[in-house]
mmCIF file as Biopython writes it, N, C-alpha, C and O atoms, coordinates in Angstrom:
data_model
#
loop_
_atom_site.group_PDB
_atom_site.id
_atom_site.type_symbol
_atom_site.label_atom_id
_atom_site.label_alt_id
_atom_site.label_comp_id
_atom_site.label_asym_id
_atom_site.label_entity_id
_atom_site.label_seq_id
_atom_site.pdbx_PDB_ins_code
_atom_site.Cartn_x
_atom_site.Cartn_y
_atom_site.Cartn_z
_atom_site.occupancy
_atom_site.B_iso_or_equiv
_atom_site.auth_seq_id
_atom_site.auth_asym_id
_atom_site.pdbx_PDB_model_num
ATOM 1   N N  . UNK A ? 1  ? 30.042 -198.854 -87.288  1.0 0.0 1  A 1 
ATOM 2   C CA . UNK A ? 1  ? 29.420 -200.006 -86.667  1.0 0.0 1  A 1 
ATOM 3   C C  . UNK A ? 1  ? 30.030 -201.255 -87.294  1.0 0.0 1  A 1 
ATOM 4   O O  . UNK A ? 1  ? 30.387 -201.314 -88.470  1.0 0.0 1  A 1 
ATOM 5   N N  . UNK A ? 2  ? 30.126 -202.319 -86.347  1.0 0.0 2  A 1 
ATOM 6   C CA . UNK A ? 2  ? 30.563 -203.596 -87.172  1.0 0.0 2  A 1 
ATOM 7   C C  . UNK A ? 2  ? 29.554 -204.764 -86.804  1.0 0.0 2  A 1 
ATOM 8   O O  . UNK A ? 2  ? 28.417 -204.559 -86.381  1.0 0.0 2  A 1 
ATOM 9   N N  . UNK A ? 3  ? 30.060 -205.895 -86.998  1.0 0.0 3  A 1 
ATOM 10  C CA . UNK A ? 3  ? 29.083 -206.585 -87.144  1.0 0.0 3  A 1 
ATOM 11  C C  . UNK A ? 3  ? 28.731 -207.482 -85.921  1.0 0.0 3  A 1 
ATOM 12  O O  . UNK A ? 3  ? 27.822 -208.299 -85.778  1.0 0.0 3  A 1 
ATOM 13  N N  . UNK A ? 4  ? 29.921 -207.005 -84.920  1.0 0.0 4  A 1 
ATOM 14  C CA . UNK A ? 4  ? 29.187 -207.446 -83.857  1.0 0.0 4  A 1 
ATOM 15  C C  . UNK A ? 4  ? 27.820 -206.661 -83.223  1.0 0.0 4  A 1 
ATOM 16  O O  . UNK A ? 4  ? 26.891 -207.183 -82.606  1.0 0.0 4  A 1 
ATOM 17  N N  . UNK A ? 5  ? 27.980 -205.432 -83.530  1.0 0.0 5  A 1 
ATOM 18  C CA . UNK A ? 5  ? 26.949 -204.887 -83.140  1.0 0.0 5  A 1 
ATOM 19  C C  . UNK A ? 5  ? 25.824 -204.837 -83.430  1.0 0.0 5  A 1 
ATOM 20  O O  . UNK A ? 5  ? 24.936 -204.406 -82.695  1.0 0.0 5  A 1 
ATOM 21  N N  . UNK A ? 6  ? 25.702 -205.204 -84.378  1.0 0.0 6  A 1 
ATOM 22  C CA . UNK A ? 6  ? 24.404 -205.584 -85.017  1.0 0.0 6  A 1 
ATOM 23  C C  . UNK A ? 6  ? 23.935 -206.808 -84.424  1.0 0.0 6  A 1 
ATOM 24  O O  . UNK A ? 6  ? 22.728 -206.990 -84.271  1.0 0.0 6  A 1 
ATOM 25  N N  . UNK A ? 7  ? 25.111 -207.979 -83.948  1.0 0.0 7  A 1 
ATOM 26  C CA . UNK A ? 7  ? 24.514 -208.514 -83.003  1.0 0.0 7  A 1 
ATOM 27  C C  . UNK A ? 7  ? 24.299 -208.310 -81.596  1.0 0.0 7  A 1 
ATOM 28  O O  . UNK A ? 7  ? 23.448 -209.041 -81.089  1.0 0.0 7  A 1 
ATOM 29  N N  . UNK A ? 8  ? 24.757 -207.656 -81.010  1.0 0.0 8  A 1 
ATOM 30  C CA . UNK A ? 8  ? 24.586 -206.876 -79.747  1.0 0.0 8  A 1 
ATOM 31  C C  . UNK A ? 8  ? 23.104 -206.034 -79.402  1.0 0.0 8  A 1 
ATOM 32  O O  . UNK A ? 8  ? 22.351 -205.933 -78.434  1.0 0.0 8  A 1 
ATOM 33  N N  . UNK A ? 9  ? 23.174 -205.490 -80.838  1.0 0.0 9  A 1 
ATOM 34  C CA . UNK A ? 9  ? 21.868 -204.587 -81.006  1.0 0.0 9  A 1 
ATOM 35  C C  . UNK A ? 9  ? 20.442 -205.707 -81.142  1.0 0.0 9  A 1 
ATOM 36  O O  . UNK A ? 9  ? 19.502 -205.649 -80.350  1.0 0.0 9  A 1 
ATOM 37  N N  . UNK A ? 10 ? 20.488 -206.324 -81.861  1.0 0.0 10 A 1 
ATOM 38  C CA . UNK A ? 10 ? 19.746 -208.076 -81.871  1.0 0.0 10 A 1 
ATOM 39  C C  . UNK A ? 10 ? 19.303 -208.694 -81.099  1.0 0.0 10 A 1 
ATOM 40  O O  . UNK A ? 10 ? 18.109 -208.980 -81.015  1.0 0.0 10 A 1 
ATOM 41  N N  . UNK A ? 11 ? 20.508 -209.162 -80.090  1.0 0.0 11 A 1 
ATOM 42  C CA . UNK A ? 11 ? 20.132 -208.966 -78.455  1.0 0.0 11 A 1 
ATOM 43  C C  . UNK A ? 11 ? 19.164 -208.226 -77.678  1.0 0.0 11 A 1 
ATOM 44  O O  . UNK A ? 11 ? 18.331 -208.787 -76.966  1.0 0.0 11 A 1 
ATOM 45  N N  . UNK A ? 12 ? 19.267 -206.932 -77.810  1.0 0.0 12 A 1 
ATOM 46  C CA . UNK A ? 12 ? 18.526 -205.757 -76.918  1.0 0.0 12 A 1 
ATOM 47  C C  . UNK A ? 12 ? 17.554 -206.221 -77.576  1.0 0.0 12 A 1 
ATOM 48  O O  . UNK A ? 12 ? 17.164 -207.185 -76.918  1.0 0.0 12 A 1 
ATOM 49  N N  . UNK A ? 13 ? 16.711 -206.081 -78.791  1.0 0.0 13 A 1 
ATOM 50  C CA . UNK A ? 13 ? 15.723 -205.681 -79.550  1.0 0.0 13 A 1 
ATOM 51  C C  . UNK A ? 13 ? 15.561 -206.581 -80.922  1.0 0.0 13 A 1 
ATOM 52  O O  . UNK A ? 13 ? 15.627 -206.166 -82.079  1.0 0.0 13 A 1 
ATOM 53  N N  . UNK A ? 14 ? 15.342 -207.864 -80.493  1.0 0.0 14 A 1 
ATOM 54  C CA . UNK A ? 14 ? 15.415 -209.058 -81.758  1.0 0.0 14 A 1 
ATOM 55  C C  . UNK A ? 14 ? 14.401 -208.522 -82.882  1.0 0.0 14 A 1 
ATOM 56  O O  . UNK A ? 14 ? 14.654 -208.718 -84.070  1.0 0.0 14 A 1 
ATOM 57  N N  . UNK A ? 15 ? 13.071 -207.737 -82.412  1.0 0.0 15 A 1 
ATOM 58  C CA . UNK A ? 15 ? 12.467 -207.237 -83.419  1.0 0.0 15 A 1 
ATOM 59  C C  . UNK A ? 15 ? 12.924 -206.529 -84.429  1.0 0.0 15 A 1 
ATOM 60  O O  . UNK A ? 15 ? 12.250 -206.549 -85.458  1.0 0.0 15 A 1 
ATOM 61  N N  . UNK A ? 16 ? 13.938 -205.880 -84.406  1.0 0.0 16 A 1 
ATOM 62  C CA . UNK A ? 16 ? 14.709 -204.661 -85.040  1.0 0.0 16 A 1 
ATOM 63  C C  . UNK A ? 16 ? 15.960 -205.139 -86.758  1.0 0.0 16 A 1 
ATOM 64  O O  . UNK A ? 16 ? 16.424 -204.612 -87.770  1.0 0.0 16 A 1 
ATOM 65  N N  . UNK A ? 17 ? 15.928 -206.680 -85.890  1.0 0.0 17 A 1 
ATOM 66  C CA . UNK A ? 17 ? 17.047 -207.528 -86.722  1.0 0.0 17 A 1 
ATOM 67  C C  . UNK A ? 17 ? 16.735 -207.268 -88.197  1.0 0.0 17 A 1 
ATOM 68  O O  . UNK A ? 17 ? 17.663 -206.818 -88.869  1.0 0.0 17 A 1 
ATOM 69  N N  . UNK A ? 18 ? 15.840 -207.435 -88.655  1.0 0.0 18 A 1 
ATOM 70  C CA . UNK A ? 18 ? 15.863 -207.165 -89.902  1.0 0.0 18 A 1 
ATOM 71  C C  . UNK A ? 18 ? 15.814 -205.756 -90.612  1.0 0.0 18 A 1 
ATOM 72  O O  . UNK A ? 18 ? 15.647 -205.780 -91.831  1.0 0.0 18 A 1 
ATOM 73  N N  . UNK A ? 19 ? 15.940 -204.540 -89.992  1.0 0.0 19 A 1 
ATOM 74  C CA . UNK A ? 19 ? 16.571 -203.195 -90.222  1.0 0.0 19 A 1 
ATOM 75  C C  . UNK A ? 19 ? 17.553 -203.150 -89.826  1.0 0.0 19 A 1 
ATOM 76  O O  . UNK A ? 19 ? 17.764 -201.939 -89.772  1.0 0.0 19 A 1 
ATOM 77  N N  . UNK A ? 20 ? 18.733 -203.830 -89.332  1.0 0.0 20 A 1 
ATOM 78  C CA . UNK A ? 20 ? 19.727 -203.205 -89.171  1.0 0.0 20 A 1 
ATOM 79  C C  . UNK A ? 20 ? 20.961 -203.629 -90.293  1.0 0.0 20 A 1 
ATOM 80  O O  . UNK A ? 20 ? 21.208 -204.807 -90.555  1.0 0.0 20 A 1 
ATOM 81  N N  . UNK A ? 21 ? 21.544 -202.707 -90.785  1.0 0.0 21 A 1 
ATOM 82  C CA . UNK A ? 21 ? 22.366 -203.334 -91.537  1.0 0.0 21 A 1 
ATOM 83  C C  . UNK A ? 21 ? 24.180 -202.259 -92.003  1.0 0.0 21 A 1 
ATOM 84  O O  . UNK A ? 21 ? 24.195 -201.037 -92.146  1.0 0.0 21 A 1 
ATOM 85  N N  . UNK A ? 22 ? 25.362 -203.119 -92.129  1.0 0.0 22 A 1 
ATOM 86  C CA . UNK A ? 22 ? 26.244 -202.063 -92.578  1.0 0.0 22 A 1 
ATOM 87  C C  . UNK A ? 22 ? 26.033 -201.104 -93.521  1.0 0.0 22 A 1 
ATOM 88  O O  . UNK A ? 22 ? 24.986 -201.192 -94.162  1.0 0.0 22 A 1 
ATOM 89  N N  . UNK A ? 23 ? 26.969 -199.985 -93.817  1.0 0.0 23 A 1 
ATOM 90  C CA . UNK A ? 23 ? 26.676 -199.012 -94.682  1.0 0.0 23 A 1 
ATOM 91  C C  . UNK A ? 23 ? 27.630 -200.113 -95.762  1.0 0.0 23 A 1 
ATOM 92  O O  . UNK A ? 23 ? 26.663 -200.127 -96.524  1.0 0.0 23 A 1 
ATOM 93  N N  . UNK A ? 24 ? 28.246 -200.663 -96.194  1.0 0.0 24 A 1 
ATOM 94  C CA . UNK A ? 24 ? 28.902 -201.270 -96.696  1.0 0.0 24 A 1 
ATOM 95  C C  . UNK A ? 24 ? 27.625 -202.862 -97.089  1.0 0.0 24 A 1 
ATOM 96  O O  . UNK A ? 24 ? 28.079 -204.006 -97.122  1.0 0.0 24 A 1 
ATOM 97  N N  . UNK A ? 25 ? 26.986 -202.739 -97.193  1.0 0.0 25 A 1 
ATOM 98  C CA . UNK A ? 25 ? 25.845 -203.492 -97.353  1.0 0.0 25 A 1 
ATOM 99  C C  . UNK A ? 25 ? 25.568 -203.121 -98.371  1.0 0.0 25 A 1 
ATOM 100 O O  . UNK A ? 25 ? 25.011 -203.997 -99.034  1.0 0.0 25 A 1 
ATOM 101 N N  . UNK A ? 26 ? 25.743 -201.729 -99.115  1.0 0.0 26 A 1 
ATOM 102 C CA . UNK A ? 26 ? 25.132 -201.201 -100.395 1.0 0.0 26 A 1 
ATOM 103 C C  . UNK A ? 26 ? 26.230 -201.548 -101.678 1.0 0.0 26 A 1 
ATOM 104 O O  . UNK A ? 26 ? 25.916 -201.569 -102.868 1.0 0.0 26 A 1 
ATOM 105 N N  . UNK A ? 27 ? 27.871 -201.866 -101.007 1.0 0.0 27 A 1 
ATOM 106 C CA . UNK A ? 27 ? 28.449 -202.651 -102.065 1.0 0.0 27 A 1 
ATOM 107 C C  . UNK A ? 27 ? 28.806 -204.030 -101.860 1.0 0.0 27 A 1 
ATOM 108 O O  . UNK A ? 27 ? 29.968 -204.421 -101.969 1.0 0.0 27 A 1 
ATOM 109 N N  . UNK A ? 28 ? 28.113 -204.565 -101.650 1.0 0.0 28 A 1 
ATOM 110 C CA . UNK A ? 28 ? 27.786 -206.183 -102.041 1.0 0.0 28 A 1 
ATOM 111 C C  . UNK A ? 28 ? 28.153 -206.808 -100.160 1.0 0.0 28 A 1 
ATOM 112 O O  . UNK A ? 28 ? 28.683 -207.916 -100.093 1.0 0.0 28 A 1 
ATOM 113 N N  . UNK A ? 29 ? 27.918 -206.235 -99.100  1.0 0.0 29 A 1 
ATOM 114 C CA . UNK A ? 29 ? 28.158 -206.337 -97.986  1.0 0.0 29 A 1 
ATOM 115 C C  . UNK A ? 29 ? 29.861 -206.186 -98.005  1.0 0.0 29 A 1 
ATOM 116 O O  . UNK A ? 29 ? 30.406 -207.238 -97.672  1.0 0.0 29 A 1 
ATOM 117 N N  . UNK A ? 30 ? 30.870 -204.991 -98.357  1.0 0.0 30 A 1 
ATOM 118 C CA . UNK A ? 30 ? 31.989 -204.657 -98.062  1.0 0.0 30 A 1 
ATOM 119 C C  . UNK A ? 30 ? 32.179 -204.614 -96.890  1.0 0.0 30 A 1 
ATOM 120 O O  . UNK A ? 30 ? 31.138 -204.497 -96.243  1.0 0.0 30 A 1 
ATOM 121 N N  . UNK A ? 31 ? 33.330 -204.671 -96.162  1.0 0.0 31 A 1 
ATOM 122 C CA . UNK A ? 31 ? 33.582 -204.129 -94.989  1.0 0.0 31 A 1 
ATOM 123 C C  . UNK A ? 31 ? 34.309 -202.331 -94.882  1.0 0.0 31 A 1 
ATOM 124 O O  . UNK A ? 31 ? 35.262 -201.912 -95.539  1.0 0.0 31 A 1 
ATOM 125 N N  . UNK A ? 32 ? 33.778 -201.830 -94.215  1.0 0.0 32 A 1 
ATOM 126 C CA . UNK A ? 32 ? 34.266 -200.152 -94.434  1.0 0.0 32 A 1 
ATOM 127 C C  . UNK A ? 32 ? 35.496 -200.406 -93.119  1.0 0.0 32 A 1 
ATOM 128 O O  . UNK A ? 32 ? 35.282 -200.703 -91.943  1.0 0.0 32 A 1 
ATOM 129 N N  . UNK A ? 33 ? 36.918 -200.148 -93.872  1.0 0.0 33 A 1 
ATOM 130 C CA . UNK A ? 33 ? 37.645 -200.199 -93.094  1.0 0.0 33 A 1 
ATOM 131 C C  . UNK A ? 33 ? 37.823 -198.537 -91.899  1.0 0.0 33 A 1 
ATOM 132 O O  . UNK A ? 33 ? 37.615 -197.381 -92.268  1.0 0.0 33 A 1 
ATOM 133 N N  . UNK A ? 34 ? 38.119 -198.851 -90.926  1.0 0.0 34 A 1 
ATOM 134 C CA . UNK A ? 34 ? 38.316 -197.536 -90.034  1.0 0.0 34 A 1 
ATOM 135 C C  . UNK A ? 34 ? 39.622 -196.793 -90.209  1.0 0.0 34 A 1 
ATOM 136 O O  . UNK A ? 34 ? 40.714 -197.344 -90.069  1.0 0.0 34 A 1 
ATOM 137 N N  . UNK A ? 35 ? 39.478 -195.631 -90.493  1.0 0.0 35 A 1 
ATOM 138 C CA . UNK A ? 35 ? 40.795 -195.029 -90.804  1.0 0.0 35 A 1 
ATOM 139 C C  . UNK A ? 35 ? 41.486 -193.905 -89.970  1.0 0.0 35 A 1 
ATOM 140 O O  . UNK A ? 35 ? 42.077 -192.877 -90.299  1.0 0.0 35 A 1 
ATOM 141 N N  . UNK A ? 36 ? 41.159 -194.548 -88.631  1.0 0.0 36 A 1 
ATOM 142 C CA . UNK A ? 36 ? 41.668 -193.931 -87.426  1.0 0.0 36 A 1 
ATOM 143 C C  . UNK A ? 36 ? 42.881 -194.075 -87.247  1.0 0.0 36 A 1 
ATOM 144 O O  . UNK A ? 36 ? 43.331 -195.212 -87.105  1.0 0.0 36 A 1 
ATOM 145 N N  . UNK A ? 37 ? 43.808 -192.823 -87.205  1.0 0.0 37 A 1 
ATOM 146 C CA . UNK A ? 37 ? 45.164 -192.739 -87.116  1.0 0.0 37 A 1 
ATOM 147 C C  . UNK A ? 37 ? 45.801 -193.624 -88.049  1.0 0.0 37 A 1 
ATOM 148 O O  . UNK A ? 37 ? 46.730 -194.431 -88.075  1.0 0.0 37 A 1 
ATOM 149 N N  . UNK A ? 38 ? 44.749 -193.046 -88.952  1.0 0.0 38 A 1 
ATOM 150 C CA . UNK A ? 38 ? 45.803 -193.739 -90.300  1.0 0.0 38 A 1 
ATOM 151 C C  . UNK A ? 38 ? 45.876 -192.836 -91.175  1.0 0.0 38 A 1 
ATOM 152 O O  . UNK A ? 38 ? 45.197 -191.865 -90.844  1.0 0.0 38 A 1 
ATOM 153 N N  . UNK A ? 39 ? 46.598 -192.662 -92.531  1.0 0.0 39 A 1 
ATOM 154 C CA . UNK A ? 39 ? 47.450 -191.645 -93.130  1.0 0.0 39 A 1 
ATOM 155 C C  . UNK A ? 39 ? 46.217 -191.302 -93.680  1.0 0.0 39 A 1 
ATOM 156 O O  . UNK A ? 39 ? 45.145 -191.905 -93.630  1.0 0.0 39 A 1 
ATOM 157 N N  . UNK A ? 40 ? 46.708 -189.581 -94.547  1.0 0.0 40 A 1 
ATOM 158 C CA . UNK A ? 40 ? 45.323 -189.186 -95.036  1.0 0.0 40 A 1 
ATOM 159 C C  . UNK A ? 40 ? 45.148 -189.678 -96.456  1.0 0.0 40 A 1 
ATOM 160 O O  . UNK A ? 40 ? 44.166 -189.174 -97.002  1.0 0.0 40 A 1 
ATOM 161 N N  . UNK A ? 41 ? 45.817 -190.505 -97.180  1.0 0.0 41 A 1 
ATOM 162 C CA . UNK A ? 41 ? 45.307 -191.756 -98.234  1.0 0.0 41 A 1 
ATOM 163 C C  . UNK A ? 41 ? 44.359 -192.582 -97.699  1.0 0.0 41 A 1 
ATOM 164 O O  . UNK A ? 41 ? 43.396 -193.072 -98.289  1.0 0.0 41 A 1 
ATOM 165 N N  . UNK A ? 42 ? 44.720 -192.734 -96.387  1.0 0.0 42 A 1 
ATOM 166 C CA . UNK A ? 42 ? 43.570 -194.446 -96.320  1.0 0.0 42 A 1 
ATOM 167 C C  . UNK A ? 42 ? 42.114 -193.606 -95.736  1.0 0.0 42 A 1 
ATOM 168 O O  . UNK A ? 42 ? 41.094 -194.295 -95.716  1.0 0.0 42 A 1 
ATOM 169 N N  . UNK A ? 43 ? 41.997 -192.080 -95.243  1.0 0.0 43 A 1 
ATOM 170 C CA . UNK A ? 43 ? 41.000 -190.957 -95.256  1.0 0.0 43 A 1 
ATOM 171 C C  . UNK A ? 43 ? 40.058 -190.962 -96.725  1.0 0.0 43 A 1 
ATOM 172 O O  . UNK A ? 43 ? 38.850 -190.916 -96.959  1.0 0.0 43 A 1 
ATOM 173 N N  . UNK A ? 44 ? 40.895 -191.018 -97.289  1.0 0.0 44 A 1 
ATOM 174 C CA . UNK A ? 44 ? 40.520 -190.398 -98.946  1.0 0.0 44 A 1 
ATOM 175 C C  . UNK A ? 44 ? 39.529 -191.898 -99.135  1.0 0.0 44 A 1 
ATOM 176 O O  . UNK A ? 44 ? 38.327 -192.087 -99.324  1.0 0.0 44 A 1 
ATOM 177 N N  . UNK A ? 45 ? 40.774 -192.841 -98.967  1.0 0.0 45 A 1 
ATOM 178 C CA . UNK A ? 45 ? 40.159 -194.319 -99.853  1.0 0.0 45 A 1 
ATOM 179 C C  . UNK A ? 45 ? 38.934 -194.522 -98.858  1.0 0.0 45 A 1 
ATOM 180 O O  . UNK A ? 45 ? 37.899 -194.755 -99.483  1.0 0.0 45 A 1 
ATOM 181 N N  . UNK A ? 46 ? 38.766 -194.495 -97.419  1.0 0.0 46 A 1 
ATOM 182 C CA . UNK A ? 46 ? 37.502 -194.564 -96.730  1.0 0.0 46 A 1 
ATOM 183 C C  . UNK A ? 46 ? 36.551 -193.830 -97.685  1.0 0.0 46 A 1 
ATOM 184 O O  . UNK A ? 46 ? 36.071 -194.368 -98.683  1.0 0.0 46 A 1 
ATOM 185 N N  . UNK A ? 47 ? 36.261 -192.284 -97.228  1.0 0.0 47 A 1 
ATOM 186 C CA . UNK A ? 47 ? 35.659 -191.525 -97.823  1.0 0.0 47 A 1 
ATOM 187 C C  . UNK A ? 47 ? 35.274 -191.759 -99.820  1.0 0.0 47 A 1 
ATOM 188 O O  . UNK A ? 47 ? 34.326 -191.170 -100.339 1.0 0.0 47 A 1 
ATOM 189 N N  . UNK A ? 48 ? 35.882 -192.362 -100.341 1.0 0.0 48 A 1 
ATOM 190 C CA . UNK A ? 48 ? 35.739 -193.040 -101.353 1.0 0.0 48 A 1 
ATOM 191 C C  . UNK A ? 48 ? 34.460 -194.062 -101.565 1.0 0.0 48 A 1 
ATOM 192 O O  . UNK A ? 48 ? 33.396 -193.982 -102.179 1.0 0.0 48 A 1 
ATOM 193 N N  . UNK A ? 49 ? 35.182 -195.188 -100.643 1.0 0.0 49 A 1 
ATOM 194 C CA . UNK A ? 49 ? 33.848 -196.404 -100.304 1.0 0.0 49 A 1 
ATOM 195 C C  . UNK A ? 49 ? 32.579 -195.898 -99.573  1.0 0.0 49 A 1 
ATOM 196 O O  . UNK A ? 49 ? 31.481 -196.240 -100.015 1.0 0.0 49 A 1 
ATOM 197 N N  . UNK A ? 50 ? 32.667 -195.103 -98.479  1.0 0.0 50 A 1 
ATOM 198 C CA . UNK A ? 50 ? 31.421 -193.964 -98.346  1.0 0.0 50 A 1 
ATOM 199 C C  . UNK A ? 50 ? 30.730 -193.464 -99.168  1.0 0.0 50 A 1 
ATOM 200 O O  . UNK A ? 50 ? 29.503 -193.553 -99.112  1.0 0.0 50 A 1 
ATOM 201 N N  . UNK A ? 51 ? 31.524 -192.669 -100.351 1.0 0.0 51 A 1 
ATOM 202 C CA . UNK A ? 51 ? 30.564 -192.578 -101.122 1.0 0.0 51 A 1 
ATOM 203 C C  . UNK A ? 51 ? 29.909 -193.861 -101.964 1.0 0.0 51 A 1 
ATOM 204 O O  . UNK A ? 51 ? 28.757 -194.286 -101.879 1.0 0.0 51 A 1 
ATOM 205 N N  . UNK A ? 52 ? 30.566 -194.153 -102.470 1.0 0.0 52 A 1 
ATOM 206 C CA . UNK A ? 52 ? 30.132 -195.074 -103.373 1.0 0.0 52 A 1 
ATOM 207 C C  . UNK A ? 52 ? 29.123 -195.894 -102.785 1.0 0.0 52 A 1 
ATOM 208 O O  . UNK A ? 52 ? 28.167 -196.140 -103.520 1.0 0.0 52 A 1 
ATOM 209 N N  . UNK A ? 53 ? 29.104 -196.495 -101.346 1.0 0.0 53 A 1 
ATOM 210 C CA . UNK A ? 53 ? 27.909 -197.151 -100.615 1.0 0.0 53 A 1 
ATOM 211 C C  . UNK A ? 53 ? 26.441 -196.088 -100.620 1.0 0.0 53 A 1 
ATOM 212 O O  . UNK A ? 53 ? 25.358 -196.576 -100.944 1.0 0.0 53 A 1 
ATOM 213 N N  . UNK A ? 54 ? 26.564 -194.590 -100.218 1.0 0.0 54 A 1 
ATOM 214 C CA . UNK A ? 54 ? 25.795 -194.059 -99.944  1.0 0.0 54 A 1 
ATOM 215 C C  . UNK A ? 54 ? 25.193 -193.934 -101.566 1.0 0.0 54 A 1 
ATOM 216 O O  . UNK A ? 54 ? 23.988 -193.864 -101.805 1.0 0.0 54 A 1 
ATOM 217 N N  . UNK A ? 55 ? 25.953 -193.923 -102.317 1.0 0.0 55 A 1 
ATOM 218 C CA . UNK A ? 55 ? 25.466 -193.867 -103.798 1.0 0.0 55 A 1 
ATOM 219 C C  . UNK A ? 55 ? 24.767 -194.854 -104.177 1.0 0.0 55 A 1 
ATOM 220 O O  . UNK A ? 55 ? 23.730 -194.592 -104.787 1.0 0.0 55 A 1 
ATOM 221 N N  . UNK A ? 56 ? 25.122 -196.258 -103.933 1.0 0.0 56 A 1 
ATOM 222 C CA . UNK A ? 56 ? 24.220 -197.698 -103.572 1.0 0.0 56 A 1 
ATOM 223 C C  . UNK A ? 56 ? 22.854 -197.421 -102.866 1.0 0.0 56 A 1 
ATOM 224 O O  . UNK A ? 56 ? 21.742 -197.851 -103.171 1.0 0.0 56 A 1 
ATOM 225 N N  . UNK A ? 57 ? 23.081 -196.908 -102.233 1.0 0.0 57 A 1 
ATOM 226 C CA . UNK A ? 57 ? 21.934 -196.818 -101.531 1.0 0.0 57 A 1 
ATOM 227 C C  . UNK A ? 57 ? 20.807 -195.747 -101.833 1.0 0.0 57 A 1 
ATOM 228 O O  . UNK A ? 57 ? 19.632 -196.096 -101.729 1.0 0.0 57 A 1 
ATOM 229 N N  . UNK A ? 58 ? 21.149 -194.376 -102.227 1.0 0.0 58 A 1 
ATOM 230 C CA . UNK A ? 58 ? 20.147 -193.815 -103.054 1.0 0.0 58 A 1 
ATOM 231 C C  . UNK A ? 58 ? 19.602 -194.063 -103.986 1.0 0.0 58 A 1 
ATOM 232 O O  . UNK A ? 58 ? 18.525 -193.560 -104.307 1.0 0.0 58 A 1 
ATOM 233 N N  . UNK A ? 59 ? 20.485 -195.243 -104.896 1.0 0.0 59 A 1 
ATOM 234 C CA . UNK A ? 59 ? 19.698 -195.646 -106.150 1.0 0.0 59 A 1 
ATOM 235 C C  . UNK A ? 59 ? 18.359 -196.948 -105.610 1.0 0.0 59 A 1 
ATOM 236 O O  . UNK A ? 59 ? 17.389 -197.349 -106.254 1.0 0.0 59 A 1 
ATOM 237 N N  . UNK A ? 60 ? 18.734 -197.255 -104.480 1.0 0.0 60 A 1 
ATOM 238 C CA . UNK A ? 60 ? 18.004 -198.342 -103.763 1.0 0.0 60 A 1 
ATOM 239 C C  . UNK A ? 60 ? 16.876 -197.581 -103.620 1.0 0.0 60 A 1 
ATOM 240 O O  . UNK A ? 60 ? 15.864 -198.038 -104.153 1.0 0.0 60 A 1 
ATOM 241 N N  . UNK A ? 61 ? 16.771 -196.379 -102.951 1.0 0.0 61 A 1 
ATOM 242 C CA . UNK A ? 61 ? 16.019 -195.595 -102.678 1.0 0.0 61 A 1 
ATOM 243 C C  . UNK A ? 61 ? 14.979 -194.513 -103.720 1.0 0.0 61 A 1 
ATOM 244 O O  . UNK A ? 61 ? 14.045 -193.725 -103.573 1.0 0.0 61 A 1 
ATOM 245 N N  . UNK A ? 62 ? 15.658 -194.955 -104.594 1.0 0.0 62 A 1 
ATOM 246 C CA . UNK A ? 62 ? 14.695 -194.041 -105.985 1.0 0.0 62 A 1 
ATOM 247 C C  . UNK A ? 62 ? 14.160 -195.038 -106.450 1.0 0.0 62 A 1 
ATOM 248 O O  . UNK A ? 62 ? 14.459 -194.945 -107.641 1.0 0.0 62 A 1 
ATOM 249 N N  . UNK A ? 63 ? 13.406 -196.190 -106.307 1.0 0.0 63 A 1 
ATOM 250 C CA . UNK A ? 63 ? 12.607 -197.266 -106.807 1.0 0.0 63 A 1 
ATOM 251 C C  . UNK A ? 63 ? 11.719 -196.521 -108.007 1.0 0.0 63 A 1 
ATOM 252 O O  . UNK A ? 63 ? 10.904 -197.169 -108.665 1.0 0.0 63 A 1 
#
């Protein structure tokens, strides 16, 4: 998802605006680059920042 969609999604359903957010939000609002038809390094380095966001975010989640 990027960030237009979140405004797109905003649009449909303005109530919603304040749950929606990137996965890249959990390291300091990163952008998660797409690594479509791209080599399997820039796979790895995605899958990298994946984790590390989703790791952001469980510690968010263990209050």
């Amino acid at each position: 998802m990027e960030r237009n969609h979140i405004e797109h999604i905003s649009q449909l359903a303005p109530e919603v605006r304040g749950k929606i957010m990137l996965f890249g939000h959990w390291l300091g609002e990163k952008e998660i680059p797409d690594p479509y038809k791209k080599s399997e390094e820039a796979f790895v380095s995605v899958f990298n920042i994946i984790q590390q966001s989703a790791e952001g975010w469980v510690s968010k989640l263990s209050i």
